[in-house]
N, C-alpha and C positions, 0 to 999 in steps of 0.2 A: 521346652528345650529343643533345639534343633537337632536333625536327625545324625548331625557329624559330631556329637557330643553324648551320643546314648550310646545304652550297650546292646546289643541282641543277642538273645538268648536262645539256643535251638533246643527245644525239645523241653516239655510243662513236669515232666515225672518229677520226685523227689528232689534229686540232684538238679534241676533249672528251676525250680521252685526257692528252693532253698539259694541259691547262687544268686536269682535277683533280689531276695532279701538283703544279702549279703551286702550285694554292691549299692542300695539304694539305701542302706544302712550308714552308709563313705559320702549319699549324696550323687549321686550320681541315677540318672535314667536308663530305665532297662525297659525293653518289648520281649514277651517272651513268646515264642511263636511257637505253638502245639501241632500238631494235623491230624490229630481228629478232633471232633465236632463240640469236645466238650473237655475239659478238665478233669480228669480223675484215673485211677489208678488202679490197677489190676494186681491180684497176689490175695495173700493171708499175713502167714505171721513175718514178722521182724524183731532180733533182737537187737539191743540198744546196751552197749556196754559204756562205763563211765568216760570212753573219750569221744562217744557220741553225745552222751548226755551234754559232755563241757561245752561241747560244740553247737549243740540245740541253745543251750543259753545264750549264744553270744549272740545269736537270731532272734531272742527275746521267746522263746518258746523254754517250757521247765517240764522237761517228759516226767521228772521224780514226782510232780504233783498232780499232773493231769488224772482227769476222770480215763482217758481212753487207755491210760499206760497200768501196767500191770507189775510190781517189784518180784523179783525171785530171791530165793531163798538159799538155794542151791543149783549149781551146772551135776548131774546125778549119769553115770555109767553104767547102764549095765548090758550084760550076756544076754544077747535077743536069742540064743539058743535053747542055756539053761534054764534062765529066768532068774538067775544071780545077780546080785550087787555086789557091783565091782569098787565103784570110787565112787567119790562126791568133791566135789569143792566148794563151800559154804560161802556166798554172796552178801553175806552179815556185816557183822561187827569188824574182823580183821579186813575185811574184802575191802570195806568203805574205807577202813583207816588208809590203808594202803593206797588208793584208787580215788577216793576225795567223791567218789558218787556212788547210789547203789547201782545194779543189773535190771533192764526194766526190760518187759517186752509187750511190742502194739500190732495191732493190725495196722497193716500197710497202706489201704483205704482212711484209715483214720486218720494218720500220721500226714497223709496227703495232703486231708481237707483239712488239719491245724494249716500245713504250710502257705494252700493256697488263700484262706482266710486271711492272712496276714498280709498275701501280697494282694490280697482285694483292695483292705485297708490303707496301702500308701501309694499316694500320689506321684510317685515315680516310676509305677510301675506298671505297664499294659499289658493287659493279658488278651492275646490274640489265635482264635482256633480255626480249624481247618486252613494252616498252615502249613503242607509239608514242604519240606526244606530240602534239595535236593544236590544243591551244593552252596561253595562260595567264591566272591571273587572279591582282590585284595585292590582298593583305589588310593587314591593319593590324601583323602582324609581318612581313612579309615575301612572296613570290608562291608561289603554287601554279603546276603544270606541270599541267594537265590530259591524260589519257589517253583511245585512244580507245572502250574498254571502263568508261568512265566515273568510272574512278580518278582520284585526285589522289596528286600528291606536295606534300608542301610544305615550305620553308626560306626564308632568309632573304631567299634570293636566285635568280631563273634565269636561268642563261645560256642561249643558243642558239648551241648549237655544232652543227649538225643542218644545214649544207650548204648550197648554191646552194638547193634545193626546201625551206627551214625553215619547220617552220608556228609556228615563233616571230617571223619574221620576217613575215608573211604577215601577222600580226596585228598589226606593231607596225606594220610602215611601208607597209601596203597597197598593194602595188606588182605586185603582180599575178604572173604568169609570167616565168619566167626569159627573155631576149632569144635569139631565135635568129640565130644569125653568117651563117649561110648558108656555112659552113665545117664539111665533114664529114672526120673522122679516122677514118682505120685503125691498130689497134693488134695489133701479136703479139708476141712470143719466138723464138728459135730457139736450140738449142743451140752453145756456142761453136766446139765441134767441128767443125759442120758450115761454118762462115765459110772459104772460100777464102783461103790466105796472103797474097795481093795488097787484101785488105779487110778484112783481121782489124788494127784498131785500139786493142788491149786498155785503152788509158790516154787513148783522145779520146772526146768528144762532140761528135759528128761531122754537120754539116747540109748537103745536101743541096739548092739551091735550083731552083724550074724554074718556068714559066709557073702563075700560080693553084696551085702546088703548093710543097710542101717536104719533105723526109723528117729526123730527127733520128735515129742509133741511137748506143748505149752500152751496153758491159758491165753487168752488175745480175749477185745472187745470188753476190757475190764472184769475178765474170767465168765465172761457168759461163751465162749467158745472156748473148743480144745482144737488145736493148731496142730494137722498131723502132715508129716514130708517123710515118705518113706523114698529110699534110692536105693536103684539095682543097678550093679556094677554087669550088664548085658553085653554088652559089644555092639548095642544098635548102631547103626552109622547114617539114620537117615533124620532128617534138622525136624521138629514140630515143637509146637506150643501150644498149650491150653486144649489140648485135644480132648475131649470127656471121652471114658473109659469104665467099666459095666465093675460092680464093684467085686463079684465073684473073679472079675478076671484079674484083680489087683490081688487077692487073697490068694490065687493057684498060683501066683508067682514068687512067691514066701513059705514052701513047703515045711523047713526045718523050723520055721517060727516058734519060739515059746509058747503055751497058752495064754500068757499076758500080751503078746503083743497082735498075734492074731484073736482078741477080743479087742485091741485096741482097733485092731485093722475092721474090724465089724462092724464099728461104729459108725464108718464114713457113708457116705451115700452118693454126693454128687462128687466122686474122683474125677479129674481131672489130672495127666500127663506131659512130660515136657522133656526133652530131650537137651542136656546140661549141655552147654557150650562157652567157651570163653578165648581170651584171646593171650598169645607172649606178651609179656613186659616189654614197652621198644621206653627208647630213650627222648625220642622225638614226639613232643606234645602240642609245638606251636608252630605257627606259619606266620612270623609278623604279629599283625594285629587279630590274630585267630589263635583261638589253645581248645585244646580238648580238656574234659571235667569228667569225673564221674566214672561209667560202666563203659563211656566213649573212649577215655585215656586207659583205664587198667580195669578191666572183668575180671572176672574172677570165679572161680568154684565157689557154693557158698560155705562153703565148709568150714571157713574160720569164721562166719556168723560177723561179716566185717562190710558187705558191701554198701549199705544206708551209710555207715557209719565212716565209710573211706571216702566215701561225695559230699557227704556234708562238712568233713573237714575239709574236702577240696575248696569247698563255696567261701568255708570262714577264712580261710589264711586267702584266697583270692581278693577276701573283704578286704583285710587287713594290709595287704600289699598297693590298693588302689585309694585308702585314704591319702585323700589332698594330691591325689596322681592325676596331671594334666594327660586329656589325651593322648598325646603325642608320645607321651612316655607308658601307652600300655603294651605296647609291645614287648619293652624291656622286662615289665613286672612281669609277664606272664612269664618269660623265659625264666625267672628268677623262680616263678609258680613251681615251674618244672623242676629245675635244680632241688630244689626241696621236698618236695614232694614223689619224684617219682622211683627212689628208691626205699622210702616205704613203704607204697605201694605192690611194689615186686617182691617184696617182703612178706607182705599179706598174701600175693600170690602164690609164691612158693610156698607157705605156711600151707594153705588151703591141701594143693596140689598132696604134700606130706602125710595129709591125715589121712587118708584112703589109706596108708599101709595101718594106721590106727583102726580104723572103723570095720575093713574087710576081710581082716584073716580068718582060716580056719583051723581046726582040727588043734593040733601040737602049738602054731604059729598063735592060735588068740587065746589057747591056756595061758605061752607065757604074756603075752600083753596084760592078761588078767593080771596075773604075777606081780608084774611090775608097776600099774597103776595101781594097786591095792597099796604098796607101799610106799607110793608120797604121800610127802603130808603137807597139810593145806599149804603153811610157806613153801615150801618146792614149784607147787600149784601154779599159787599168786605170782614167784620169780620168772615160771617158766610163760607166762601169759603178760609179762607187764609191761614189755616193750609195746605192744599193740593194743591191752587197755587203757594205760595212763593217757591223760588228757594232753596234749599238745599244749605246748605257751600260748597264753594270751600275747606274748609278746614276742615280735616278730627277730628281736637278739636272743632270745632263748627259746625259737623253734628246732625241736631235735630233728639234725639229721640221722638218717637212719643209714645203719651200717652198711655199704653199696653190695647192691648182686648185679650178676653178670646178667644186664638186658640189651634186647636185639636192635640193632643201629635204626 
């Protein structure tokens, strides 16, 4: 297929993985163009709530069956103070009724290499590395992805699937640097083995609350790992990633810890640090024959455990909007993309943002939290979470819009 009839894809993670599936599903040719030297994936855990799941199937991937994916049993709350249990919300029998899939969680490296297997497997789709991509320009059949060895790629169409730091985005919607939270994460593994009987949760996702802090862990890698993310609400203000960090020094930073979770924080070995950032909800997603996808259109805190799960729906409803779409008409669909899409989004976003008054109170303010999570009950639970877990339409007349929040022009 000639190059004014494909699609390019910026950036191999999740979300461009997933997104040339999508579109090479409709029939259409996609390159998806990575910059570094290889295909793969950085992180630990990810959870996968039922409108992820829906959305994995329509890619022809079924996280509910996979060897790499792991079912939960329960979302479990408790007091990283006391060492109380607060609440639970059972992921079972009423969750699925409700929700039409169970709650799964994978390693994020897994998760990756299903997606990219699959785009090995079709003939529509090139997968091309040591590409970075540093901007774009818009021509008369369609945009070019500019590189930064001063190649071009060109098709009909560019997406930017290339993350919170997208230099597609950079260009579209000038916005500068990603926002820093002044919220910094620790992340490890440990092996399951090594979890004390009295803490080994093989089927919860399990959260941990305490003053400016929280810890979240969960089985991953088919329960051969425990998946630990603890966050300290600091006030850092300076940007890193993936910094490795001495694990004594992660444990004096959680003084008030329960004994449960400072044995949990024991466990880890290779911590690694990152400093949260994410970006406003704007409204504007497209430039023409250019749309943003993914962590490039709407980042997020991860706090509402949404972000895999908010790109992959991106990729599917982008599927579904470009069957039988001549080029010429992809510009309209992506603005259509937007329209639909980007107040749910902002939805997630503000959800996210909300939970930090949930997760870091102290003293009198997380008694009464305790208080009042103690007494819902699961339906309350399910109502208060099921705009964001139910699965989206298969069908593009009964895609819900989501109720609009006020985002930046």
């Amino acid at each position: 297929m000639s190059s004014a009839h494909r699609i390019v894809i910026v950036g191999g993670g999740i979300c461009g993985l997933a997104t040339a599936l999508a579109v090479a599903r409709r029939g259409h040719a996609a390159v998806v163009l990575e910059k570094a030297d290889r295909f793969a994936e950085i992180g630990a855990g990810i959870q996968i709530a039922p409108n992820g799941i829906h959305a994995l199937r329509e890619l022809g991937l079924d996280a509910t069956t996979s060897p790499i994916t792991s079912l939960m049993d329960e979302l479990r709350f408790m007091d990283g103070v006391t060492g109380e249990h607060v609440a639970s919300m059972a992921l079972t029998d009423e969750y699925q009724k409700r929700f039409g899939y169970p709650y799964v969680v994978v390693h994020r490296a897994q998760l990756h290499a299903e997606l990219l297997a699959a785009c090995q497997e079709s003939e529509l789709i090139d997968l091309r590395t040591n590409a970075a991509v540093t901007g774009y320009r818009i021509t008369g059949y369609g945009a070019v992805a500019m590189l930064r060895d001063c190649e071009t790629v060109a098709g009909a169409a560019v997406i930017g699937a290339d993350g919170i730091h997208s230099a597609i985005r950079r260009q579209l919607v000038h916005d500068g640097d990603p926002i820093v939270s002044g919220i910094t994460i620790y992340r490890t593994t440990a092996p399951m083995e090594t979890v004390p009987a009295d803490l080994l949760l093989p089927a919860s996702v399990t959260a941990w609350a305490g003053p400016k802090w929280h810890l979240v862990h969960y089985p991953i890698a088919g329960g051969r790992l425990l998946n630990l993310a603890i966050s300290l609400d600091n006030g850092a203000t300076e940007r890193y990633a993936g910094v490795p960090v001495a694990a004594d020094e992660v444990l004096a930073q959680f003084p008030q810890a329960c004994d449960q979770v400072a044995r949990l924080l024991a466990l880890g070995e290779d911590w690694k640090t990152w400093m949260l950032v994410d970006r406003e909800p704007v409204q504007r997603w497209t430039d023409g024959p250019v749309v943003l996808l993914g962590d490039a259109a709407h980042p997020t805190l991860h706090y509402a455990a949404q972000g895999a799960c908010q790109a992959i729906e991106d990729a599917v409803l982008l599927g579904r909007l470009l069957d039988g779409c001549a080029p010429e008409d992809f510009a309209a669909r992506f603005a259509e993309l937007s329209k639909l899409r980007r107040d749910r989004t902002a939805r997630v976003h503000d959800f996210a943002h909300r939970t930090i008054e949930v997760w870091h109170p102290a003293g009198d303010a997380a008694r009464e939290r305790n208080r009042k999570l103690s007494g819902l009950t699961g339906h309350h639970m399910r109502e208060f979470i099921s705009w964001m877990h139910s699965p989206q339409s298969s069908s593009l007349d009964g895609y819900e819009y989501q109720a609009p929040l006020a985002v930046h022009s």
